[in-house]
Steps between C-alpha positions, in 0.01 A plus 500: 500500500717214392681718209467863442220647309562738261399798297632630147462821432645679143433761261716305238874583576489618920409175686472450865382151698392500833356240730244479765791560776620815288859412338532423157698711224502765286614525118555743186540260187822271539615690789438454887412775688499370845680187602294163553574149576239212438444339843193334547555458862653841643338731215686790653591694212359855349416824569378557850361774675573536885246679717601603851302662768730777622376506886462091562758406283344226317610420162253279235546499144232611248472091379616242727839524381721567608429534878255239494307670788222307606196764376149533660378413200639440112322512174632492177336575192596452107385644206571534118644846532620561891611277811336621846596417837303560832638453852393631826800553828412634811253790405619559117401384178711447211414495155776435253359526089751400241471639150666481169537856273308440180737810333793412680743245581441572898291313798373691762395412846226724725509369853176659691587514853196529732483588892194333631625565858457765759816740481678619252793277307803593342598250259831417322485342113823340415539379158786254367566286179820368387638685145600260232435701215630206238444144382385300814728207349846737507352624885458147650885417338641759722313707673787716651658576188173593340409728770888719420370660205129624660550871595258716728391854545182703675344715295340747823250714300286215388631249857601240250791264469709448154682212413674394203712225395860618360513354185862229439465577116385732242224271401346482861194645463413756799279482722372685845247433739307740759355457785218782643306556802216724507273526859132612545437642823693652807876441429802500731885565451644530167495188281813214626669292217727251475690297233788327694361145583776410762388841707110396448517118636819557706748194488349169585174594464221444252183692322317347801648700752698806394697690701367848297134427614503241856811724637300854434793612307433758223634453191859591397439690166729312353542485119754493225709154392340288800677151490153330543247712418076537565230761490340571865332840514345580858182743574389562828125599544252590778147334503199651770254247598264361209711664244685358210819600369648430117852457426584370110868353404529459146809305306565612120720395207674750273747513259672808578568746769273744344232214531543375822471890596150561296339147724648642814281860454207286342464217790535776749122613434322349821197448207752322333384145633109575421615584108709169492243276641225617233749433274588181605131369518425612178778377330434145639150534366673500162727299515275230621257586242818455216566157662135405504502436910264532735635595907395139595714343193827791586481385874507101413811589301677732744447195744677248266803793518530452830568124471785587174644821688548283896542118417203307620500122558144467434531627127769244442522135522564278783817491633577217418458538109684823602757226651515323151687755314847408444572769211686859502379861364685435242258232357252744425714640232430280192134617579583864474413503821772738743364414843584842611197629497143312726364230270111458542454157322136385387408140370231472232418179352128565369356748275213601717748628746608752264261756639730496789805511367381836341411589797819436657694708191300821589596462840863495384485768254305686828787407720770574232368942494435496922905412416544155637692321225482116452538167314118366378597137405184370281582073546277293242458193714301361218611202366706424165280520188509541174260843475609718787195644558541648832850604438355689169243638770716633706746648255202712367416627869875623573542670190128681589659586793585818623888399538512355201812664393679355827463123384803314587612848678597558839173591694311355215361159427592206392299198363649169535386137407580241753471221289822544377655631847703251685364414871743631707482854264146500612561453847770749479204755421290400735727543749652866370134620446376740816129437394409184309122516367354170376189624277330150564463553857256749511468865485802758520288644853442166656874429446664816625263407827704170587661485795845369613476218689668628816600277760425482930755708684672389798363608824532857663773539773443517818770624738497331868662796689513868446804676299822542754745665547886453597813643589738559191834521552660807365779439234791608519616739196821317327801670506479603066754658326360778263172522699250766375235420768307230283793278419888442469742271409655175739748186477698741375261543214354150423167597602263845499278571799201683490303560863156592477307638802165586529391722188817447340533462083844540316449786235419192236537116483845346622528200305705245427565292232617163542526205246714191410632315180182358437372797349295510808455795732239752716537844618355607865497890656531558843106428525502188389320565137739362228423249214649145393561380134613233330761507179346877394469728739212673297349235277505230797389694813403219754335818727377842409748788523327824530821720363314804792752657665233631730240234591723269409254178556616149590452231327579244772439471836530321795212535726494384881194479742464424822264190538367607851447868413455572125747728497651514121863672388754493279825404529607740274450910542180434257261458415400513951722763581592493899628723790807307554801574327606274229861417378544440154883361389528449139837328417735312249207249337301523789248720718350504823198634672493528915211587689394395816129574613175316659779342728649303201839623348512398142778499288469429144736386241519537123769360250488318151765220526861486248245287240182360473215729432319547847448806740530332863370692768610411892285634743603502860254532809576479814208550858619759688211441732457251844204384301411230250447662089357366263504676193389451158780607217341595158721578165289685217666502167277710223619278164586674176706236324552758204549888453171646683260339744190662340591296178606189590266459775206335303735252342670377816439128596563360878521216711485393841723193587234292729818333631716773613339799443706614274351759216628494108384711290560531082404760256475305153416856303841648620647435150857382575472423856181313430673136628627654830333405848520742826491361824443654839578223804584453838703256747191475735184323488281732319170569640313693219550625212321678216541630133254803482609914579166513517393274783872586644387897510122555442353693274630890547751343721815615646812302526509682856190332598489217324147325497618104545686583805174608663351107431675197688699370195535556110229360278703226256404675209719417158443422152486754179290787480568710851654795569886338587665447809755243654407486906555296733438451925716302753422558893738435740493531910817669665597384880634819715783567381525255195628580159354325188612543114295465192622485175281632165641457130344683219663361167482394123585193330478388095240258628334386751746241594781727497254731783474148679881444514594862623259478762638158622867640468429797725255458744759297755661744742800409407496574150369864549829556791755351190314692298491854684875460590611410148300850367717716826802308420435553096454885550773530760740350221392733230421851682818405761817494171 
């Protein structure tokens, strides 16, 4: 699928989404429960369940992610009241059902594991979800200080985990959450728990391969004041041939300890998940009977969700109305508009349309109790009369409405004439809007079946030789003052040095944090993840920064591949994490990454000069080989151009220089940095280039195996309306022995002719030297008195 599908499923105040590859999120009211990100591309975040054959080792996941093990076979099916999903891996059958507690705020999940093999199995169930436990808006601010105040404990009699968020004032609210597991059939061990997040995943690695469950490790039984903390309960069972064993988690809400105590004893009945799920059913026979739906009309509506909740070009307009918008957020103001919140925007201009537009308002008040809150903008496109009948029309059908009381209300609707709107306000909500529905152009089904136009991809790779090998030198361990077997100090304390062999992490991310008097700056770690922004280092990100001390993702990477083998890796410890060592030396207003594998050493070079607002990055490459390379040198840039990616994405606007190569890239809706224009460049010819994550990656891709480096070149892609990215391909051929450098800048400028002018003042070679040596002279000055 192009864009994930999606479920809602609510009993009025606990709501949880899921899609057809199994993430999504869960929610009590205002509050988060587990931690989600909107990425159309990736859709990688939620509460997973890991299942791991105990003799063969093999590890799936009850959806497809987050393993995204290729399955025998996949089915997924959606209802009204439950979410069920079917897979079949070597021999056993899983059957995941996801339910909603009509009498509680609390989802459970019954996976049905089956052995339709020959011996018996012995199977491991793994749970884990991220704990927010508060407003997803304060949680995506700062994620690490939100996660300080969440406290843990294991309740053993009922094999449930507590958590509860210490409240900063006396008007906090409390609440708890709990986390069961109850198992039908032959059970073995005690029950294994964990709440510390950094001893689940391990340092460096990810929800798709954590250390707890691909390293065999049992759980720590950790809990108390975990710095980052989740829910994973484990239960190991044992399955004869043809049999079928039951194993229910269950996640509750509660206001007090007391509570959260009472759901742990109740959602530790293994009937427990039979009770709910009559419940559930028969509750969504009422409520669809209150609404006056029928399944076929609840479906067509959960679809258009899907579109609102994961933007979806083929809801909005083309990109290059998308491109026409040259107004801020803040323009929807005078409208009572916020912008905050999805805006589903629907034209009417006759009056026997109406019939849809009431259609479209029971949707919303539909959508508005499964808990997905949004903007319905009514636009009367009719023109300027003297009796408004159609405007009288529809004023009478909003305030029949079930939301009536949330006119001109946040998650409520809003009718608006656009006679007396100016253009480029129009085209400012055309381009905000996540779905726009045109009443004139047929029915509300027909349009939610359009497709997006997608373009022809470039051509598979294929390699000419098979994957080599070659001797690495070994490196040579600096002499470091204050070593502590990662990393020490040298020049007499101008630089730090971190070594990292094979398997190596430091205990958390080594940064550092360099910047000039342009207001201009980036941090890196001693992987390479880091961010860049321009004048406000939260309002202006130019790249996502993650703020996970664990995973601790990168935003932007250089990728190399071997042109005669296919081989892909990074030149950075990730995201393609190597044998060889690497050297990391972060100094005075500079770092630099060393790494020599694949008979190339590479040496890479990152600075910000004294002024001008650009990141250059030097990399260095020289053939250690008796052979002729050619390689092929890729930098991938995810764009934010504001505080969060998932936000700003839909709004971002890009453009491929045909000339040079060069990408820019604006994002008009980012209020007070609307005007600003982000480059990303080169100083070599470039020979591809493209604007879309989601060509860049695939869909459920990994920035480890990233789908466009498996084709012979990047696609071209730019415009409005993808998911954002700024990257761009040189190749190069290396003699024996010969060294080459390549220059990259990733900056801002007011406008685009300000971009145009930094680029020309530092691409030369020269410039970048002056430029380096006026930042070690600069620091040496200041850190040297």
């Amino acid at each position: 699928l192009e864009t994930p599908r999606t479920q809602l499923l609510s009993n009025g105040t606990y709501n949880v989404m899921i899609t057809t590859a199994g993430a999504g999120y869960s929610a009590c009211g205002p509050n988060a429960v587990t931690r989600w990100r909107e990425d159309v591309t990736k859709d990688n975040w939620g509460t997973f369940i890991y299942l791991r054959d105990v003799r063969s080792a093999t590890v799936w996941s009850a959806g497809h992610q987050p393993v995204q093990r290729r399955p025998q076979s996949y089915e997924v099916a959606f209802s009204e009241d439950k979410a069920d999903f079917w897979r079949s891996d070597a021999g056993i059958v899983t059957h995941l059902e996801v339910v909603i507690s009509a009498e509680d705020n609390a989802e459970v999940r019954r996976v049905s594991v089956t052995n339709n093999s020959v011996r018996t199995r012995e199977i491991e169930l793994t749970t884990y979800a991220e704990i927010v436990l508060a407003p997803p808006q304060a949680d995506a601010a700062h994620p690490a200080f939100s996660n300080l105040f969440i406290e843990t404990e294991f309740f053993a009699t009922e094999n449930a985990l507590l958590a509860h968020r210490r409240r900063r004032s006396s008007e906090d609210k409390q609440i708890w959450a709990v986390h069961a597991v109850v198992a039908e059939g032959d059970t073995l061990g005690a029950v294994q728990y964990e709440t510390d997040r950094g001893r689940f995943l391990g340092r460096g690695h990810t929800p798709a391969d954590p250390v707890a469950v691909m390293e065999e490790r049992p759980l720590s039984n950790t809990v108390g004041a975990v710095l980052d903390p989740v829910f994973s309960l484990r239960r190991r069972v044992r399955i004869p041939p043809n049999e079928t064993a039951r194993v229910t988690f269950s996640t509750a809400i509660a206001n007090t300890r007391e509570e959260a105590m009472m759901l742990a004893d109740k959602y530790h009945d293994p009937s427990i998940f039979e009770r709910e799920s009559r419940l559930a059913w028969t509750k969504a026979q009422v409520e669809m009977s209150h609404l006056k739906l029928d399944a076929e009309e609840a479906h067509l509506f959960q679809r258009l969700a899907a579109r609102i909740i994961y933007s979806d070009p083929s809801l909005r307009p083309r990109p290059h109305v998308l491109g026409l918008n040259t107004k801020a957020q803040s323009s929807l103001w005078p409208y009572a508009i916020s912008g905050d919140l999805p805006i589903l925007l629907v034209r009417i201009n006759r009056l026997e349309d109406l019939s849809m537009v009431r259609k479209i308002l029971r949707g919303h008040e539909y959508l508005h109790y499964k808990g997905l809150k949004i903007d319905c903008v009514i636009l009367n496109d009719h023109p300027a009369g003297y009796i408004q009948e159609l405007q009288k029309e529809l004023e009478a059908l909003v305030r029949t409405s079930g939301l009536q009381g949330l006119q001109d209300k946040p998650g409520g609707i809003f009718l608006r004439r656009a006679d007396i709107m100016p253009e480029a306000d129009r085209i400012l909500l055309h381009a905000v809007a996540r779905v726009v529905i045109v009443t004139e152009r047929g029915l509300l089904e027909d349009q939610l079946e359009r497709l997006a136009i997608e373009e022809p991809l470039p051509a598979p790779f294929v390699p000419r030789l098979a994957s080599q090998t070659y001797p690495e030198p070994t490196v040579a361990l600096p002499e470091l003052s204050f070593f502590n077997g990662l990393g020490g100090f040298n020049q007499g304390g101008r630089e730090y040095v971190i070594v990292l062999g094979e398997d190596q992490w430091t205990p958390a991310p080594w940064a550092n944090i360099i910047a000039n008097q342009s207001s201009f700056g980036f941090q890196v770690t001693e992987t390479g993840a880091g961010y860049t922004w321009s004048v406000n280092s939260r309002e202006n990100r130019l790249t996502p920064w993650s703020n996970d001390a664990v995973s601790d993702p990168p935003g932007e990477i250089i990728y190399l591949r071997d042109e005669d083998t296919g081989t892909v890796w990074s030149t950075t410890p990730a995201p393609i994490r190597e044998a060889e060592p690497y050297t990391i030396r972060h100094g005075q207003g500079y770092s630099v990454f060393e790494h020599t594998s694949h008979g190339i050493s590479q040496e890479l070079l990152l600075f910000v000069p004294l002024e001008g607002s650009v990141k250059i990055t030097l990399l260095r490459l020289r053939n250690r080989t008796d052979r002729k390379r050619r390689l092929t040198i890729t930098l991938f840039n995810e764009l934010v151009l504001g505080t969060q990616r998932s936000t700003s994405a839909p709004y971002i606007i890009t453009e491929i220089d045909s000339q040079t190569g060069t990408v820019f890239a604006r994002n008009p809706f980012n209020n007070e940095f609307a005007h600003r224009v982000a480059f990303v460049t080169t100083n070599e010819k470039v020979s591809s280039a493209t604007c879309d994550r989601k060509e860049f990656l695939g869909r459920n891709g990994t920035l480890s195996m990233p789908a466009a480096l498996r084709r012979v070149s990047l696609a071209g892609r730019d415009g409005a309306g993808l998911d954002p990215c700024a990257s761009i391909q040189v190749t190069i051929e290396l003699a024996p022995r010969e060294a080459r450098e390549i220059v990259f800048l990733l900056g801002e400028g007011d406008s685009k002719q300000e971009a145009q002018e930094l680029i020309s003042r530092f691409t030369p070679r020269s410039a970048i030297n002056e430029a380096f040596e006026a930042v070690l002279s600069y620091w040496d000055e200041t850190l040297g008195t």
